[in-house]
ZAKOL-917425 format. One record per residue: chain; residue in three letters; residue number from 1; x, y, z of N, C-alpha, C, O in turn. Coordinates in nm, 2 decimals. Layout:
   chain   res     n     n.c1     n.c2     n.c3    ca.c1    ca.c2    ca.c3     c.c1     c.c2     c.c3     o.c1     o.c2     o.c3
       A   ALA   NUM        X        Y        Z        X        Y        Z        X        Y        Z        X        Y        Z
...
//
This chain:
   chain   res     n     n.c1     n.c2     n.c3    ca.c1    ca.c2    ca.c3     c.c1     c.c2     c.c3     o.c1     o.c2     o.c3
       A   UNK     1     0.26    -1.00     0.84     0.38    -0.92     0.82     0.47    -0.94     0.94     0.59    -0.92     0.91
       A   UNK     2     0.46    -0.96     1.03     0.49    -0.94     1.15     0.58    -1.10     1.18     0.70    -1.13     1.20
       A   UNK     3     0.46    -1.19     1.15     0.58    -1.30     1.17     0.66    -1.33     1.05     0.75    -1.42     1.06
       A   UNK     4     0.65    -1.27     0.95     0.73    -1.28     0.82     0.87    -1.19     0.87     0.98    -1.24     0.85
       A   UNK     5     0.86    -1.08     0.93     0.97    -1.00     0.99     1.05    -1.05     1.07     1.17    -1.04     1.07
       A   UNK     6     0.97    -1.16     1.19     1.03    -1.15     1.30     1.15    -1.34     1.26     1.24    -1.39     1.32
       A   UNK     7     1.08    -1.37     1.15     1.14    -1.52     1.12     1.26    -1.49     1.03     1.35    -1.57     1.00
       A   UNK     8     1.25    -1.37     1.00     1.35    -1.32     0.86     1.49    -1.23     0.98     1.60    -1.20     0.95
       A   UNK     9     1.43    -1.20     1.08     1.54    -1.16     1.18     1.54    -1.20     1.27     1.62    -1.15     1.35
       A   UNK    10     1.48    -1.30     1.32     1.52    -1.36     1.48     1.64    -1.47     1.46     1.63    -1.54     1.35
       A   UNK    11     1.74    -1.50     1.54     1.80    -1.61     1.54     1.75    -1.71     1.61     1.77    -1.82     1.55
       A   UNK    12     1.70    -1.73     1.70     1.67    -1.81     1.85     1.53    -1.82     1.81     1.52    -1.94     1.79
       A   UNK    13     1.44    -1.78     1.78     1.30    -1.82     1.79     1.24    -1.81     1.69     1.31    -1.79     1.58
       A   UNK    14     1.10    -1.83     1.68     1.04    -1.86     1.57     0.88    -1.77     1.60     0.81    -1.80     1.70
       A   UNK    15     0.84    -1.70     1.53     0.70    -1.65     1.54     0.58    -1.73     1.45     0.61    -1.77     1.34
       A   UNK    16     0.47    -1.74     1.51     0.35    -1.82     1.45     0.24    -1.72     1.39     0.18    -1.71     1.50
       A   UNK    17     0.19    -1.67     1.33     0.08    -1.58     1.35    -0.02    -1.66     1.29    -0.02    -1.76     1.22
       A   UNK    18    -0.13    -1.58     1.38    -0.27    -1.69     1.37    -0.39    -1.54     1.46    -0.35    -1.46     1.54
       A   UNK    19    -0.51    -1.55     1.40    -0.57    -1.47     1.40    -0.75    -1.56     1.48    -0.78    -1.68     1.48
       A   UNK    20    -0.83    -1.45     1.56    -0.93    -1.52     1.55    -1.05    -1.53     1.46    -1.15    -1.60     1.47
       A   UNK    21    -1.00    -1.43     1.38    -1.10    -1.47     1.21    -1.00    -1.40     1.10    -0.99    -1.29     1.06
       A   UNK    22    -0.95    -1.52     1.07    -0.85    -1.48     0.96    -0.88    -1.52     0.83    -0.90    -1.64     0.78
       A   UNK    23    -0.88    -1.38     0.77    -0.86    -1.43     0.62    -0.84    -1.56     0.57    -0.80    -1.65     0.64
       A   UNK    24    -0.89    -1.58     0.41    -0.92    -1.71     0.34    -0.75    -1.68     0.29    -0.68    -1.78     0.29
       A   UNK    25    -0.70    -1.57     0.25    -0.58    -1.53     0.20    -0.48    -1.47     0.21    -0.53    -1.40     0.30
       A   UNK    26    -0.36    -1.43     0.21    -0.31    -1.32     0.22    -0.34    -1.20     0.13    -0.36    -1.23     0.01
       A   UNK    27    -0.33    -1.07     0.16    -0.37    -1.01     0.08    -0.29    -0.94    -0.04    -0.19    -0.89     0.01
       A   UNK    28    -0.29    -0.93    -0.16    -0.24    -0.88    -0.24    -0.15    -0.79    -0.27    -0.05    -0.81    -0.34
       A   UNK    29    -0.20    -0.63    -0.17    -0.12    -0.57    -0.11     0.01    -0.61    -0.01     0.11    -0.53    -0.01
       A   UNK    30     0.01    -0.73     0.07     0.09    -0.73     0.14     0.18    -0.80     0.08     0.30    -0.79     0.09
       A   UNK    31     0.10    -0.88     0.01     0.26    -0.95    -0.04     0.32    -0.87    -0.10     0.44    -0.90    -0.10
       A   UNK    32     0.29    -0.76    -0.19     0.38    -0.68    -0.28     0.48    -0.57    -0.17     0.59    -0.53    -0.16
       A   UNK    33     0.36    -0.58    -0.10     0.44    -0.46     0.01     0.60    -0.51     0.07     0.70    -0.43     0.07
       A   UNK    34     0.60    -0.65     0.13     0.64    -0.74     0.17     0.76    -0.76     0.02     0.88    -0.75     0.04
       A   UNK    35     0.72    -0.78    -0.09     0.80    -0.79    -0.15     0.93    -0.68    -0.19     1.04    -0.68    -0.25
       A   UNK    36     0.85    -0.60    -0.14     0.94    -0.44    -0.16     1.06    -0.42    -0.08     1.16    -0.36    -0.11
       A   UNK    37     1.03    -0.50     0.03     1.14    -0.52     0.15     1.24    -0.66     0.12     1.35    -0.66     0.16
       A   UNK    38     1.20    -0.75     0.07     1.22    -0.85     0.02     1.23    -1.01     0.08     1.31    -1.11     0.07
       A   UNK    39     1.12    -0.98     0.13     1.03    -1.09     0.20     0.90    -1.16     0.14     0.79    -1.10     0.13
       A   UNK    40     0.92    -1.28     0.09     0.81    -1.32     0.03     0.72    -1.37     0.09     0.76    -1.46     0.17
       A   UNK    41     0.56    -1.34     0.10     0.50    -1.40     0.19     0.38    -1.48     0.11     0.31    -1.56     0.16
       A   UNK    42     0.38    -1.44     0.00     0.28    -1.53    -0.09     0.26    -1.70    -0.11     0.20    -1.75    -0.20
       A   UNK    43     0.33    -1.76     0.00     0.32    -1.87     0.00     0.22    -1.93     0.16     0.18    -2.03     0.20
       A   UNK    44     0.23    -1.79     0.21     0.19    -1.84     0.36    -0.02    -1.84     0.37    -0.10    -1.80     0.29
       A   UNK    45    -0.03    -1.88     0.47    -0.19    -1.92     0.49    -0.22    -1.87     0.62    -0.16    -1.90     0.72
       A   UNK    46    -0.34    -1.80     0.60    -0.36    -1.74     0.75    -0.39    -1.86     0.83    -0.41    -1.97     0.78
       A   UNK    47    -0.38    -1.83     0.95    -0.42    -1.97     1.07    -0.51    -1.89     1.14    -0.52    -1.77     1.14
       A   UNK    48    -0.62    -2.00     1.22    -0.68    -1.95     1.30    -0.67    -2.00     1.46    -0.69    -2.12     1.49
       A   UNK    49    -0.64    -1.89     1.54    -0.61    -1.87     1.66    -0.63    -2.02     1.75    -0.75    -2.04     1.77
       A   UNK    50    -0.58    -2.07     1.78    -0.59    -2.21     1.89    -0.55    -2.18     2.01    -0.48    -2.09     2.04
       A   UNK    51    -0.61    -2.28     2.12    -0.59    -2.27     2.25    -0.43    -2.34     2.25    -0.33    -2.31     2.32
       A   UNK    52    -0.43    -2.47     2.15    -0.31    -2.48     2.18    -0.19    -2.44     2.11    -0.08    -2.48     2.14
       A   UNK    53    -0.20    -2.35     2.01    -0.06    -2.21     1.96    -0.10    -2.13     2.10     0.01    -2.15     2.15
       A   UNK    54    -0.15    -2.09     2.16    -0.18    -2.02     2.28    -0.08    -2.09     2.39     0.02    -2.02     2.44
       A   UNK    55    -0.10    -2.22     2.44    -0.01    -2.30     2.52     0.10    -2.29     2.50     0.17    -2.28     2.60
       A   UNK    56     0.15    -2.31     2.36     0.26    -2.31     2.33     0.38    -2.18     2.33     0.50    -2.18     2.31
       A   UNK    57     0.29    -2.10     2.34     0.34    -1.97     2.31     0.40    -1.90     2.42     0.32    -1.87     2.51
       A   UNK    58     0.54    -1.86     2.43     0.63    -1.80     2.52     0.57    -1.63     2.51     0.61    -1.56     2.60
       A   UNK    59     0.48    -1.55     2.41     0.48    -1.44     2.42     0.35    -1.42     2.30     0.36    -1.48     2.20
       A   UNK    60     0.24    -1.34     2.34     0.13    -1.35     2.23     0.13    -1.21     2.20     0.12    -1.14     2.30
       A   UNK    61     0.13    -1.15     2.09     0.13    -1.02     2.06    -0.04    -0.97     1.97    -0.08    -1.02     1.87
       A   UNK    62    -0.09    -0.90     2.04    -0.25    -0.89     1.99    -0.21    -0.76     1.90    -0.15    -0.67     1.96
       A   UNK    63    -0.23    -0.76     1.76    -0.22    -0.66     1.67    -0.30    -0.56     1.64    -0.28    -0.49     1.54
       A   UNK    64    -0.41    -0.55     1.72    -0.51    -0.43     1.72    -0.56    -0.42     1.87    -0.59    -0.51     1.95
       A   UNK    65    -0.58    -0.28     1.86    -0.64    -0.27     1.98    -0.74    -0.29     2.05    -0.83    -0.22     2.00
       A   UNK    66    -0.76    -0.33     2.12    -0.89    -0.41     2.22    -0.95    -0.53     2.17    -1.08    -0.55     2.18
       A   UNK    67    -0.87    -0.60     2.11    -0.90    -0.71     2.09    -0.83    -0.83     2.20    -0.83    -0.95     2.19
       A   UNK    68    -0.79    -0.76     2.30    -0.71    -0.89     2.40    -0.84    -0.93     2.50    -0.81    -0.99     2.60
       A   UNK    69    -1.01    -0.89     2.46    -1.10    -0.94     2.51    -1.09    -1.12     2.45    -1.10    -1.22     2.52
       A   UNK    70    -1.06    -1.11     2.33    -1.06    -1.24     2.24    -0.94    -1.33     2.35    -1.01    -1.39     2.43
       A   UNK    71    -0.84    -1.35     2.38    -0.76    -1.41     2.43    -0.79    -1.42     2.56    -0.81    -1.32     2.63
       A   UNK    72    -0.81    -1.57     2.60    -0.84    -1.62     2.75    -0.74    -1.57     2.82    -0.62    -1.59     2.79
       A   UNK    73    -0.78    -1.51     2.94    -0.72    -1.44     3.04    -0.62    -1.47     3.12    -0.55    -1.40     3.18
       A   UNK    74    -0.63    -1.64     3.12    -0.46    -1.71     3.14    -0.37    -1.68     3.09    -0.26    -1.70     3.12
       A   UNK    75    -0.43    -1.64     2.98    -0.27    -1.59     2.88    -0.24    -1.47     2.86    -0.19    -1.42     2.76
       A   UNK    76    -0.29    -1.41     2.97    -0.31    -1.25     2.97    -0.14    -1.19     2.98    -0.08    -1.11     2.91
       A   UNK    77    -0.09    -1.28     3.11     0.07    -1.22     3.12     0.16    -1.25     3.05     0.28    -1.22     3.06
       A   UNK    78     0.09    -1.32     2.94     0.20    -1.27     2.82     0.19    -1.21     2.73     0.27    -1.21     2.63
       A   UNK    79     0.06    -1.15     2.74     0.00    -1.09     2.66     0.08    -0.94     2.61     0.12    -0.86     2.70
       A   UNK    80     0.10    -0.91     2.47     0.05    -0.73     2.51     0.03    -0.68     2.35     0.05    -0.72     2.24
       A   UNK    81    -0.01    -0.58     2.42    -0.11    -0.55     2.25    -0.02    -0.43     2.23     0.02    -0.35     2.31
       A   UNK    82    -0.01    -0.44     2.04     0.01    -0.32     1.96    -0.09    -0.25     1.88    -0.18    -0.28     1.79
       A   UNK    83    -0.07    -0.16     1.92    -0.19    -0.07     1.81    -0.15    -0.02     1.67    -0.09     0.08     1.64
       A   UNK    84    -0.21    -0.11     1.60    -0.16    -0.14     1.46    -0.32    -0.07     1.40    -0.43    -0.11     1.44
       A   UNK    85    -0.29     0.02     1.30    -0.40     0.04     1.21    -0.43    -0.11     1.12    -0.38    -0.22     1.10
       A   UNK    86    -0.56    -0.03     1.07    -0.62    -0.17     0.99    -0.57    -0.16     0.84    -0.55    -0.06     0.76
       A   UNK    87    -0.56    -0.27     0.82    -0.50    -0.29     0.61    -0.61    -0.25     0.52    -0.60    -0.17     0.42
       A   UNK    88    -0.72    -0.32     0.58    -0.81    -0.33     0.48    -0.90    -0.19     0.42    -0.93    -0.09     0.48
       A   UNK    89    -0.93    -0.21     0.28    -0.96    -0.09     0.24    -0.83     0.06     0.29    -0.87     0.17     0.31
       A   UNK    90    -0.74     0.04     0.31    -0.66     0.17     0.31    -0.57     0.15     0.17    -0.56     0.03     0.13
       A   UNK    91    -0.51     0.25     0.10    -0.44     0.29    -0.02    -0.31     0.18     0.03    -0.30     0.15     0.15
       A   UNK    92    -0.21     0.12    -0.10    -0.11     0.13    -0.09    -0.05     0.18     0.01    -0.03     0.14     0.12
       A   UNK    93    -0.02     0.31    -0.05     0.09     0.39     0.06     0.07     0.40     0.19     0.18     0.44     0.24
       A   UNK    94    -0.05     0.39     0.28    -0.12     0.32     0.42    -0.06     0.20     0.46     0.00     0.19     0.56
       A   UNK    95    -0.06     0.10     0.35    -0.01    -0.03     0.40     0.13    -0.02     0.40     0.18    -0.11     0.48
       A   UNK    96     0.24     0.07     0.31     0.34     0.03     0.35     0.39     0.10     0.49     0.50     0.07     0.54
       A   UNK    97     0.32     0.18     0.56     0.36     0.29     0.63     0.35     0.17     0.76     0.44     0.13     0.83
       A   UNK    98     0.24     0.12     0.76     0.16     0.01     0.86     0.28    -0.09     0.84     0.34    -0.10     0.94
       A   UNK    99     0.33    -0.15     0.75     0.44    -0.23     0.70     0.57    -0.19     0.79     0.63    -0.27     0.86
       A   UNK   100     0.59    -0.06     0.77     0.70    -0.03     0.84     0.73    -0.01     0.96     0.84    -0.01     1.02
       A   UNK   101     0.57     0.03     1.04     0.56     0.03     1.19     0.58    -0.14     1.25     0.64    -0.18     1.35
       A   UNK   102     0.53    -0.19     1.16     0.53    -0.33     1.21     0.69    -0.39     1.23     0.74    -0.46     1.32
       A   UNK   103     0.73    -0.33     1.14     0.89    -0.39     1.12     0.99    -0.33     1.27     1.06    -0.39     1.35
       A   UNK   104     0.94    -0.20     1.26     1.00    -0.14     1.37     0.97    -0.20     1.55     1.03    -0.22     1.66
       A   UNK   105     0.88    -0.22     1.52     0.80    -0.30     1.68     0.87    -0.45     1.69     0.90    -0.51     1.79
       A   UNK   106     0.87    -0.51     1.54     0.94    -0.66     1.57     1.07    -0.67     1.62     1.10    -0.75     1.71
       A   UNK   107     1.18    -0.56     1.55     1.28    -0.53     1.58     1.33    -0.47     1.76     1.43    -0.45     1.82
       A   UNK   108     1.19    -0.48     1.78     1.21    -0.42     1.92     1.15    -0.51     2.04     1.16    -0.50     2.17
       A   UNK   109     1.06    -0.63     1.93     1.07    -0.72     2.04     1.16    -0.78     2.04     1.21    -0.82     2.14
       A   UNK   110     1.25    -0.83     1.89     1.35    -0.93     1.94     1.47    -0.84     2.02     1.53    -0.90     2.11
       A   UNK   111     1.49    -0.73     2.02     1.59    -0.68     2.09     1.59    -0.67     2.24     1.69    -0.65     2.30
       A   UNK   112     1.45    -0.70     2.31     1.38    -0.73     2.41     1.39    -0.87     2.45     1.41    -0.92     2.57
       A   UNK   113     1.38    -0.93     2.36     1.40    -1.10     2.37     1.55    -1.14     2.41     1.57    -1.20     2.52
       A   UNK   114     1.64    -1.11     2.33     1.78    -1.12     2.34     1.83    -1.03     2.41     1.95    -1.03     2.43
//
């Protein structure tokens, strides 16, 4: 969701998202959720986390909490973590709420960026 937001409103940059055990899919829910706002994401494929999207990366945003043990420590200062509830197994109406915190934090990184 998150880089689906931030590609659909950033002008200057580009977001990658990539996970260190990511899904075979996107999930069902999101895409509809995602569709609600009208962003399609049913075409995209989870990635999994690399040292070098790591290298390349001007800013790494860890989407749950205390998972920035997972991220090598050189890439700590660009690191910074949001605390995003989890998708799975929660209702619909969980994910869009999670959907819209997301949207709100992207909007506030690119306004940070620019």
């Amino acid at each position: 969701m998150a880089e689906a937001f931030f590609n659909s409103l950033a002008k200057k940059n580009k977001a990658i998202s990539a996970g260190t055990n990511p899904d075979e899919k996107i999930h069902p829910w999101t895409i509809e959720v995602m569709k609600e706002v009208g962003i399609d994401v049913s075409q995209q494929k989870p990635k999994l986390l690399s040292d070098e999207l790591l290298k390349k990366a001007d800013k790494v945003i860890i989407m749950r909490y205390g998972l920035s043990k997972d991220i090598p420590q050189k890439y700590s200062l660009k690191s910074e973590e949001w605390k995003i509830e989890k998708l799975l197994g929660e209702p619909i109406t969980q994910v869009r709420k999670i959907r819209n915190k997301i949207e709100k934090k992207v909007r506030r990184l690119i306004k940070k960026i620019n």
